[in-house]
N, C-alpha and C positions, 0 to 999 in steps of 0.2 A: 823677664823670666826670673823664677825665684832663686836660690839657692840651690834647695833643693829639686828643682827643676834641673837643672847642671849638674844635679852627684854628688852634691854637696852634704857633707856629715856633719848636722850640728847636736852637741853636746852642751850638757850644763855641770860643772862640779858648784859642791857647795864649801867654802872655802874657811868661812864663819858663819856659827849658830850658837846663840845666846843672848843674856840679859846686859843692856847697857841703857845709861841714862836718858832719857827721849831727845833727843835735837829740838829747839824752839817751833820750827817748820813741823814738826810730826809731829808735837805734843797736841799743837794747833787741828791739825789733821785728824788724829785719831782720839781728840777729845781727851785726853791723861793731863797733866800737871806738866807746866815743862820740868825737865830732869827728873819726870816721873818715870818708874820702870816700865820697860817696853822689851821685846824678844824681837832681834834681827837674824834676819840671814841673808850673808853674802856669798853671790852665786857669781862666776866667771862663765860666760858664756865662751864656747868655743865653735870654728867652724873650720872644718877639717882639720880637728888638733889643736887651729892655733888662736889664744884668746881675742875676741873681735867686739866684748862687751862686760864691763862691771855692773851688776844691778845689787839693790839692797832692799832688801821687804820688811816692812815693820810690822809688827803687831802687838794690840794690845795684850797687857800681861792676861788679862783674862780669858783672850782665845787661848794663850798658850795651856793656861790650867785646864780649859776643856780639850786639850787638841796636842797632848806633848810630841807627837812625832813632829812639829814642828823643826823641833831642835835636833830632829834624826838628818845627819851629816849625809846619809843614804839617798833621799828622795830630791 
């Protein structure tokens, strides 16, 4: 049964959003330069309140230029 099968409230805050240098693994991944600029955003999952998961989403700078809500701390 899942989580929310149980009553379970999951949430996401977004915790960080912005430009940082590409990590060697995700320069590779998303084709940029290593310590080429990239747009992350870190999101803490949470379930019933309480944090149960870190993730972090990379994107190239150029989705960011077509696409700035990325870096909106809201979504």
């Amino acid at each position: 049964m899942t989580p929310a099968a149980k009553g379970c409230r999951g949430t996401q805050r977004i915790v960080h959003a912005g430009e940082v240098p590409a990590p060697d693994e995700v320069a590779v991944l998303l084709g940029v330069a290593a310590g080429g600029t990239v747009v992350v955003r870190r999101r803490v999952i949470e379930l019933d309140g309480e944090p149960c998961e870190l993730t972090d989403a990379y994107y190239p700078l150029a989705s960011f230029m077509a696409n700035p809500f990325l870096l909106d701390r809201t979504r």
